[in-house]
N, C-alpha and C positions, 0 to 999 in steps of 0.2 A: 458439528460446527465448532469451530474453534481459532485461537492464532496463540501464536507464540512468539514473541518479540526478541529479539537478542540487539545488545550492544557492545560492538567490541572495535575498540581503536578507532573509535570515530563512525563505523557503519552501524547502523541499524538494520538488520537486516528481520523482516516480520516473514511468517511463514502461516499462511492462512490453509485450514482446512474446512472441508463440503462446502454449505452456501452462503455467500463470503457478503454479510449483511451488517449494520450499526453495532449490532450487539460485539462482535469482535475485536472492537476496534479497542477495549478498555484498555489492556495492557502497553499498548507501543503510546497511546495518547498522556499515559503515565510515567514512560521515558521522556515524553516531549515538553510534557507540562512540568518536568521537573527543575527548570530553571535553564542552568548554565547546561545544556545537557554534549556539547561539542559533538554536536551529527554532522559531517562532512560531506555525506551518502549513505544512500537509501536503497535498500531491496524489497521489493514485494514478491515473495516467490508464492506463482501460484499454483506450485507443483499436485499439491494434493486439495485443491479449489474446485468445484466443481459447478458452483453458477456465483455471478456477482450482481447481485440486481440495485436497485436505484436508491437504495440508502447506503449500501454497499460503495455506488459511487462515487456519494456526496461524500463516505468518509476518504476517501480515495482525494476529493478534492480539497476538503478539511487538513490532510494530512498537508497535502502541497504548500498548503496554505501556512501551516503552523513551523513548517521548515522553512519557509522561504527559498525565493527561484533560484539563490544561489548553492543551494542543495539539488544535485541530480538524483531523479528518483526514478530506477529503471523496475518495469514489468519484468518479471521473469518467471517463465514455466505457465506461460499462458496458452492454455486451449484456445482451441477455434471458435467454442461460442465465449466463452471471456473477452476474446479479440475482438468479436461480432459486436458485443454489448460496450466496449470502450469504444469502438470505431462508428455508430450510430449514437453515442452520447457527444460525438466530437468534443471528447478527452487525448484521444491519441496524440495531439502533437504536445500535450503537457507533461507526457512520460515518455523515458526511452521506453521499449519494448523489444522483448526479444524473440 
């Protein structure tokens, strides 16, 4: 379990590994929280993610939250039960997804 946050020209792009819970979120909310931080857009890749359960989605929602809606924040490299767990949370229309 782990994430890895990068910022570069503006994107954020976070990269979450195994079970994708609160504890992960330290790093990229320390990009966020750092002020003037110039995030334009947003990646969640959940390439190497393997369940994202309900604290997992509160930070998901936190995140939305703390960039604001004029930051697009797309899903990417999401499995079928990742999909399943945003799509029964009716989170999906708050994130692109791909």
């Amino acid at each position: 379990m782990g994430c890895e946050a990068v910022l570069d020209s503006g994107k954020l792009t976070i990269y979450l590994i195994g079970k994708c819970s609160h504890e992960i979120w330290t790093e990229p909310k320390k990009l966020i929280m750092a002020g003037d931080h110039g995030i334009s857009e947003c990646e969640v890749n959940f390439a190497k993610a393997s369940f994202l359960d309900s604290s997992g989605i509160g930070s998901l929602l936190a995140l939305r939250e703390k960039l604001g809606a004029d930051v697009q924040i797309e899903l990417t490299h999401t499995n079928d039960v990742v999909k399943e767990i945003i799509k029964i949370a009716h989170i999906d229309r708050m994130f692109k997804m791909e």
